[in-house]
C-alpha positions as CSV (number, residue, x, y, z in Angstrom):
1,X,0.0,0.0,0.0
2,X,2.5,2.9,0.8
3,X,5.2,1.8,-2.1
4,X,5.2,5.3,-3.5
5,X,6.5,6.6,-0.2
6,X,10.1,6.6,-0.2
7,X,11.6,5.8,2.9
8,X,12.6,8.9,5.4
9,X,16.1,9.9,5.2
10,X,18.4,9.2,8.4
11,X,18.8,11.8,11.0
12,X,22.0,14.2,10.8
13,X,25.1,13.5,13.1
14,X,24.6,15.2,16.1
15,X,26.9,18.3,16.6
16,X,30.2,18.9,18.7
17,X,29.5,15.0,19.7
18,X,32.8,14.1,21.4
19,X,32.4,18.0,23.7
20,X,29.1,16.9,24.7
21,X,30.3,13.8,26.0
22,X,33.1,15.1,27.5
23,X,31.1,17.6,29.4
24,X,28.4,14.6,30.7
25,X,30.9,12.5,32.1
26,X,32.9,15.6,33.5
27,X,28.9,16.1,35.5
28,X,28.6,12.5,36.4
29,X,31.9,12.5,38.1
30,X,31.5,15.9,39.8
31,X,27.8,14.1,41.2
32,X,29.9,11.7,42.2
33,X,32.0,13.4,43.9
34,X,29.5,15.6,45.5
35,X,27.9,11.8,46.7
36,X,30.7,11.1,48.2
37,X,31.4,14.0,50.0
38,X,27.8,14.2,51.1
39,X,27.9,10.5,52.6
40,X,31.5,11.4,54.2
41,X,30.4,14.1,56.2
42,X,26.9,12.1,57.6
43,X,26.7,11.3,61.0
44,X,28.0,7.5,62.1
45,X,27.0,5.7,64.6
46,X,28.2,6.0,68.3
47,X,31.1,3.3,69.1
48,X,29.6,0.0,70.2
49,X,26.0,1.0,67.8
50,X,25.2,-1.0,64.7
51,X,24.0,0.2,61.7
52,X,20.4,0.3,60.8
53,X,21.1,-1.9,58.3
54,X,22.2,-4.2,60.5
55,X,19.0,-4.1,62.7
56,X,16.7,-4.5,59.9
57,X,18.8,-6.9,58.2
58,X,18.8,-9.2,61.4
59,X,15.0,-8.6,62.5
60,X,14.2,-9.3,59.1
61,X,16.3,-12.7,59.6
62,X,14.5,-13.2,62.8
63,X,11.0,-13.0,61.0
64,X,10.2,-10.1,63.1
65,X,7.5,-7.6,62.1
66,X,8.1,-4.0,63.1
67,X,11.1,-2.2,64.3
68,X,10.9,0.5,67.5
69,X,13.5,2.5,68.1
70,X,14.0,5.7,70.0
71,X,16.4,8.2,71.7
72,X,17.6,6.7,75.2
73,X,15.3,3.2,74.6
74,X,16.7,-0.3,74.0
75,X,15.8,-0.8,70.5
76,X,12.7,-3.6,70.8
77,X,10.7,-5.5,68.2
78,X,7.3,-7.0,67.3
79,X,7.6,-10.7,67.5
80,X,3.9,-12.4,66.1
81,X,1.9,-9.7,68.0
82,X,4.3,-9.4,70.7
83,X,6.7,-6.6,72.0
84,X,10.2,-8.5,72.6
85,X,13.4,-6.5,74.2
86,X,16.8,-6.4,72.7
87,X,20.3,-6.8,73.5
88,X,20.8,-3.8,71.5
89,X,22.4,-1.0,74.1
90,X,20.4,2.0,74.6
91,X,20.3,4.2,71.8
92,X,22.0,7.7,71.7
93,X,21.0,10.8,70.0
94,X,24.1,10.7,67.7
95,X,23.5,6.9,66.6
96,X,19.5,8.1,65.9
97,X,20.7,10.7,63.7
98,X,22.9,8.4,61.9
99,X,20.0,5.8,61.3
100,X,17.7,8.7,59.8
101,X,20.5,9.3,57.7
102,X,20.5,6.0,56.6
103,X,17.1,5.7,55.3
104,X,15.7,9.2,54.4
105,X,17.4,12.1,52.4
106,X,18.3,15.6,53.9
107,X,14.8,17.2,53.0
108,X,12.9,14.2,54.2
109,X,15.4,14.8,57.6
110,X,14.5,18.4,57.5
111,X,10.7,17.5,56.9
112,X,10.9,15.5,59.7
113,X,12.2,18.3,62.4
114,X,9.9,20.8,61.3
115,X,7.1,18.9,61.3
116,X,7.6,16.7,64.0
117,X,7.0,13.1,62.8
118,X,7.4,11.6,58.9
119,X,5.9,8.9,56.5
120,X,7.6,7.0,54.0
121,X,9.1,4.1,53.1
122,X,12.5,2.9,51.6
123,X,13.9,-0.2,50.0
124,X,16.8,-3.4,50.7
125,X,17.4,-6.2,48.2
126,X,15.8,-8.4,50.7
127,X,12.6,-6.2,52.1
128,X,10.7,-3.2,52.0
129,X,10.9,-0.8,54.9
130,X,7.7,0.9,55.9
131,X,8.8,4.4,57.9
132,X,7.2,6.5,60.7
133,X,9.5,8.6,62.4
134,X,7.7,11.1,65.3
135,X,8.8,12.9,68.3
136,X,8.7,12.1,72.0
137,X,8.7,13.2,75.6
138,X,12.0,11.4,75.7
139,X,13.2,12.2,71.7
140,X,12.5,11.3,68.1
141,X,11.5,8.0,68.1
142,X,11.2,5.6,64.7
143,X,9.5,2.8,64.0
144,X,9.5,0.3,61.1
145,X,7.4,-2.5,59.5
146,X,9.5,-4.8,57.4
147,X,7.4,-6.2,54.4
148,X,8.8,-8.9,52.2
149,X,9.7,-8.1,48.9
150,X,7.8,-11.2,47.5
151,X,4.1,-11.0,47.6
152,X,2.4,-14.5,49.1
153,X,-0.3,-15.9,47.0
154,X,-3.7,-16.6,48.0
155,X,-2.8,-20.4,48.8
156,X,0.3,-19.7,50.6
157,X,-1.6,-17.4,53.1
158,X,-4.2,-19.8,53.9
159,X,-6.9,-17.6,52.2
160,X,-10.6,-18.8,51.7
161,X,-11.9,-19.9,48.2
162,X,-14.3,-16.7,48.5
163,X,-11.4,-14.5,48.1
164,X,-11.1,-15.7,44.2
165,X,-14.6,-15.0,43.7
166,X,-14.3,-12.0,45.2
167,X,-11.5,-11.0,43.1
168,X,-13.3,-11.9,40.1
169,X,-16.0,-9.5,40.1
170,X,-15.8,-6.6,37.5
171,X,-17.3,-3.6,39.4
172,X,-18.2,-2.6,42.8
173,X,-16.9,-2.2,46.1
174,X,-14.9,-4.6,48.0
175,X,-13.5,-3.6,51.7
176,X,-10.9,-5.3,53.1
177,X,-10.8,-4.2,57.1
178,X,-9.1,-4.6,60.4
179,X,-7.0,-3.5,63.3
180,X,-3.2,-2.0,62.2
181,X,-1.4,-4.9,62.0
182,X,-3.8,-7.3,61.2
183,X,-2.7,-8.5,57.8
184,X,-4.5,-6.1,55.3
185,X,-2.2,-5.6,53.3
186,X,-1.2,-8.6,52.7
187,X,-4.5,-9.8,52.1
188,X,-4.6,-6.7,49.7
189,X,-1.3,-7.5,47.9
190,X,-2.5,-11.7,47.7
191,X,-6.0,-10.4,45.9
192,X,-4.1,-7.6,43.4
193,X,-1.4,-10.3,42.7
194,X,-4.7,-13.0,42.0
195,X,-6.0,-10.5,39.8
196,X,-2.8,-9.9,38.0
197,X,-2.3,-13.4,37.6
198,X,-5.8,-14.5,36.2
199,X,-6.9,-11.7,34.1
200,X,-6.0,-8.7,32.0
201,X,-7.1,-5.9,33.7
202,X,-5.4,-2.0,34.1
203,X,-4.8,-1.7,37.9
204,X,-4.4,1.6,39.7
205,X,-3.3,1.5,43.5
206,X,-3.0,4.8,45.5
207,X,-1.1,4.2,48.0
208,X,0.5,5.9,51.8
209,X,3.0,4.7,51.3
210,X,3.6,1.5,48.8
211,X,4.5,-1.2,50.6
212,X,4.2,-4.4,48.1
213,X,5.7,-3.6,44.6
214,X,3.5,-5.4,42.0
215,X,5.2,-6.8,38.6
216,X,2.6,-6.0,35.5
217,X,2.3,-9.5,34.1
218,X,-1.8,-10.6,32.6
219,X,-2.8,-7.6,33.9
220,X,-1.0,-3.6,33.5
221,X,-0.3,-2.5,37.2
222,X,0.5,1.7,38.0
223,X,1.5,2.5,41.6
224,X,1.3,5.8,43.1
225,X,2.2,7.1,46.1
226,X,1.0,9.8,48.0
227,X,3.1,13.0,48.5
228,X,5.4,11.4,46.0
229,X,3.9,10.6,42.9
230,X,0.5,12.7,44.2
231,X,0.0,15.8,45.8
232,X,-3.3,14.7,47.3
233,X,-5.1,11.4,48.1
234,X,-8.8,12.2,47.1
235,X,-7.3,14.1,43.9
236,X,-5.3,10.8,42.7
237,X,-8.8,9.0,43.1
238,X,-10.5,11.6,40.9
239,X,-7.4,11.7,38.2
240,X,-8.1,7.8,38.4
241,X,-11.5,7.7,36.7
242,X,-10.2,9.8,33.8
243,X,-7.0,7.0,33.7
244,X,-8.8,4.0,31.7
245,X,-8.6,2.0,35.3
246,X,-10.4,-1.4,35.3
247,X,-9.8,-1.7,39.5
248,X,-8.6,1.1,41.9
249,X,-7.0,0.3,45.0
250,X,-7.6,2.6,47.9
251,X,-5.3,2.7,50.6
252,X,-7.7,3.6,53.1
253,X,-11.4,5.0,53.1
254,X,-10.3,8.1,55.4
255,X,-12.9,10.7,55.2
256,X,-16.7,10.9,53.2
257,X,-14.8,13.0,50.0
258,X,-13.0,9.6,49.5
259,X,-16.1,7.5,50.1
260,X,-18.1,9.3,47.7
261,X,-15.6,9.0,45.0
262,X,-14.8,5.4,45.5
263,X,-18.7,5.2,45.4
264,X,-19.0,6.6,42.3
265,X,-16.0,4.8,40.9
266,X,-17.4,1.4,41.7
267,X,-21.3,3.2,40.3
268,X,-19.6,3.9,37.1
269,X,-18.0,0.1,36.1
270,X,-15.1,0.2,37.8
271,X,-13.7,-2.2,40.7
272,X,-12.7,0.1,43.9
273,X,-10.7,-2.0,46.5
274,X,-10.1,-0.4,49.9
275,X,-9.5,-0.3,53.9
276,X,-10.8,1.0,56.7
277,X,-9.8,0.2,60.5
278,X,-12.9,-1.5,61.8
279,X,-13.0,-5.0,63.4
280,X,-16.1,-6.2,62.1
281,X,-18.3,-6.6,58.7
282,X,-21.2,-5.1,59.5
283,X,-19.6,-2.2,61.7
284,X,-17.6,-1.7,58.8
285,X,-20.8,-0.6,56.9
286,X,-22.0,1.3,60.2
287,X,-18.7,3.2,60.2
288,X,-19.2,4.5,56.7
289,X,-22.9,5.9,57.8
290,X,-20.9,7.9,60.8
291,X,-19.4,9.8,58.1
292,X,-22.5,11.4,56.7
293,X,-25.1,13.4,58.4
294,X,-28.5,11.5,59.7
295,X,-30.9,13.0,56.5
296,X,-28.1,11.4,54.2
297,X,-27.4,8.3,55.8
298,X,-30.6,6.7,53.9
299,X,-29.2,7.8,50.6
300,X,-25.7,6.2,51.7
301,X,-27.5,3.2,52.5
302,X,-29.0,2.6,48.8
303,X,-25.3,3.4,47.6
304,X,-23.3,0.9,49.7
305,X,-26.1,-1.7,48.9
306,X,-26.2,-0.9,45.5
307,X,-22.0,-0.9,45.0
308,X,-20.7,-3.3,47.8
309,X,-19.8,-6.8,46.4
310,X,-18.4,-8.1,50.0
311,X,-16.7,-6.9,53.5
312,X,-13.9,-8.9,54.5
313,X,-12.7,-8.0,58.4
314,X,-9.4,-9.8,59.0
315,X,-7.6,-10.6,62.4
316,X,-4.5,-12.3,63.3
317,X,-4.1,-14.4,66.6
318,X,-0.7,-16.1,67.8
319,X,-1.0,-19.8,67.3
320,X,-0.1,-22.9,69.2
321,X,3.0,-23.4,67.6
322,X,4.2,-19.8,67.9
323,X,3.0,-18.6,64.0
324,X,0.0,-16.4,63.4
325,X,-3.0,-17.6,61.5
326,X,-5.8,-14.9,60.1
327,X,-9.2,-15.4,61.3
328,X,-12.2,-13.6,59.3
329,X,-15.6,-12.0,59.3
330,X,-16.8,-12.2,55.7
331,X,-20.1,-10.6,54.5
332,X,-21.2,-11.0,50.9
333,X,-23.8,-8.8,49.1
334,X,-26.4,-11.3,48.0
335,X,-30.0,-9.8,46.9
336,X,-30.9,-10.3,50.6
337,X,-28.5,-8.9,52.2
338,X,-29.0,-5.4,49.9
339,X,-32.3,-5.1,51.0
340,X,-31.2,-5.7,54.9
341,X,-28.5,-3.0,54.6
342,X,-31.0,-0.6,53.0
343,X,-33.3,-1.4,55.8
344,X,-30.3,-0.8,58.5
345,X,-31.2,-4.7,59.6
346,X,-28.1,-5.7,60.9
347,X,-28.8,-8.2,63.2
348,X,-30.6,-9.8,60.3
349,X,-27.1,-9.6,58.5
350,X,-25.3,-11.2,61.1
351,X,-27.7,-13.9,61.1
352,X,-27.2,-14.2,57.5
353,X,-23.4,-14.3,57.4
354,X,-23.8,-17.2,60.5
355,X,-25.6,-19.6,58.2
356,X,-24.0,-18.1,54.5
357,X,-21.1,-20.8,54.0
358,X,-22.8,-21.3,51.0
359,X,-21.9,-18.0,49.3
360,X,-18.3,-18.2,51.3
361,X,-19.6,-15.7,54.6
362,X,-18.3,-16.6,58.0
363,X,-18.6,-15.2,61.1
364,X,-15.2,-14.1,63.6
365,X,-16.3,-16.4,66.5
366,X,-16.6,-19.4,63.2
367,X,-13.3,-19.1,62.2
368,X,-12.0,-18.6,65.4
369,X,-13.8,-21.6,66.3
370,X,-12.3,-23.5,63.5
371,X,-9.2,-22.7,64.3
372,X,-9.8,-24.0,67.8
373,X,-10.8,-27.4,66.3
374,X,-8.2,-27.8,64.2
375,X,-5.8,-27.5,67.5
376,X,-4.3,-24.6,65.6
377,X,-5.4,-21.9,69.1
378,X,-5.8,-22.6,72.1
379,X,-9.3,-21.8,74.0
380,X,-8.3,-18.8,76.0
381,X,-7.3,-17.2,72.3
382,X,-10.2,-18.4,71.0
383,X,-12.1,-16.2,74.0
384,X,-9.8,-13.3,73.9
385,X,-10.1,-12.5,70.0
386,X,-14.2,-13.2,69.7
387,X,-16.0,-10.3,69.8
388,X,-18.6,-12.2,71.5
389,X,-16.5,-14.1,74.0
390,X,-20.3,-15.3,75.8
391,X,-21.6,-17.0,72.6
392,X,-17.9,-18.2,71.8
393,X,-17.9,-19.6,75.3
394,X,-21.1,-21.7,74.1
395,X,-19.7,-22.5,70.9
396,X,-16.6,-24.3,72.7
397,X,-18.8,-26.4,75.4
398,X,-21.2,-27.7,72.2
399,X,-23.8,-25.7,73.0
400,X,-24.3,-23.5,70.1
């Protein structure tokens, strides 16, 4: 077809080639050397401190969680739910100093001492490093949670068949919930990776901070963070619609100006996936109406039963043979349960999600109770975890 086109001609040689090299590499070395001199004249640790490195390196070794550290405090970790002292000497202001230079860069340091605490997050070859440095009565204090650079599937965490179905769906809501610490996001990362895995979708995360890098592979996968790669959380979720997304992930449901957008999101074809820090399905929803004033909490209602596919509240509990295992509280949207939620019927719900197996629902005190019979907990974790510890307490003597 284009055989009467003749083909375009090459470009010319570039000009004064040979100067312009000489003057990039004569700027690559002078960076260098400005590198250099920048990481000569940063503070070192006190004689007798390790590095940060070090710490993280060996708590990451240990298979400890978080990292808490702070001026004139023994360094102390999170060991499956537990705090867990050190033999780490007290830590200095000096050493301190050296550790935030370590992991953050002079503005982020200067950030930090103007406005008194810090977010971020920064990267080894062997894990992620989530950051949160703050001040004290006592200090600047820091603390970390290590997150694995590889991102565990839904069969190596354990995860319910419901979780695939879930992660099919093609639109709506889903809300993945819980205490800090409880394992949402790497439920979260386990569901994205499912997704990316099974089906060739554009994913959009926004995100404070990243904490699991995703690989595109089926599907095409764009990470943003906040106050990074976006000014504003709520204005990322708005430049999201106009981004040809196929699912948004939300890194949390913070205020009603996110709800509504992630409403409308999931209203318009898309699949919104977020968090919120509630312990329960159904207060999950009831959290959500707080948000909004009492003449529009009916209108909410009709939304979130209209958009929601399924609320999935996540714990962890330490089990007999010193691991964690998650426990859940799983609500799915069937026709029913839309017209209990528009009604506010929640003990109707609950009854619902007791006897739903069949669409994959479960109840906390359930899986805790499952647990319990597959000798994984004992019966006082079983008690301390349910949020009915009286009906869990029936549950263990048969009697329920």
């Amino acid at each position: 077809m284009n055989q009467g086109l003749s083909p375009l001609p090459p470009p010319p040689p570039p000009k004064n080639l040979e100067k312009k090299k000489g003057k990039a590499q004569a700027n690559i070395q002078d960076s260098r050397a400005i590198d250099t001199r920048k990481k000569a004249n940063r503070p070192k640790p006190s004689p007798g401190q390790p590095t940060l490195e070090y710490i993280i390196k060996n708590a990451y070794e240990a298979g400890f969680s978080d990292i808490h550290l702070g001026v004139g405090v023994v360094p102390r970790m999170r060991d499956r739910g537990e705090m867990a002292l050190t033999d780490y000497p007290k830590t200095d202001h000096n050493t301190f100093m050296s550790w935030l230079h370590e992991i953050l860069s002079e503005q982020d340091i200067q950030k930090f001492l103007t406005e008194l605490e810090f977010d971020g997050a920064t990267q080894y070859d062997f894990a992620r490093v989530r950051i949160n440095v703050f001040d004290t009565l006592t200090g600047p204090a820091l603390v970390m949670r290590l997150i694995p650079l590889k991102i565990l599937t839904m069969d190596q965490l354990g995860l319910p068949p419901v979780f695939r179905d879930i992660s099919d769906v093609h639109k709506g809501l889903i809300l993945v919930t819980g205490p800090t610490g409880s394992g949402k996001s790497t439920t979260m990362a386990a569901m994205v990776d499912y997704i990316n895995t099974e089906h060739a979708k554009h994913i959009i995360t926004i995100e404070d901070p990243i904490e699991f890098v995703h690989q595109s592979r089926r599907s095409l996968i764009k990470q943003r963070e906040v106050g990074i790669n976006t000014r504003k959380f709520d204005n990322a979720l708005k430049a999201a619609l106009r981004e040809d997304p196929d699912i948004i992930l939300v890194g949390e449901m913070r205020d009603r100006e996110t709800v509504n957008t992630a409403l409308k999101a999931a209203q318009t074809g898309h699949l919104v996936m977020g968090t919120l820090h509630t312990n329960s399905a159904i207060k999950t929803i009831e959290r959500i109406l707080t948000l909004y004033t009492a003449e529009e909490q009916d209108a909410m209602r009709v939304a979130i039963s209209e958009s929601l596919v399924a609320v999935i509240s996540q714990g962890l509990c330490r089990t007999t043979d010193g691991k964690r295992a998650a426990y859940h509280d799983i609500l799915v949207n069937t026709e029913t349960v839309k017209d209990y939620i528009k009604g506010s019927k929640y003990e109707e719900i609950h009854q619902i999600m007791q006897d739903g197996s069949y669409d994959g629902m479960i109840t906390t005190n359930q899986a805790l109770f499952a647990l319990y019979e597959e000798g994984r907990i004992t019966e006082e974790i079983a008690l301390e975890r349910s949020p009915t510890p009286n009906e869990m307490a029936m549950m263990l003597r048969g009697r329920f």
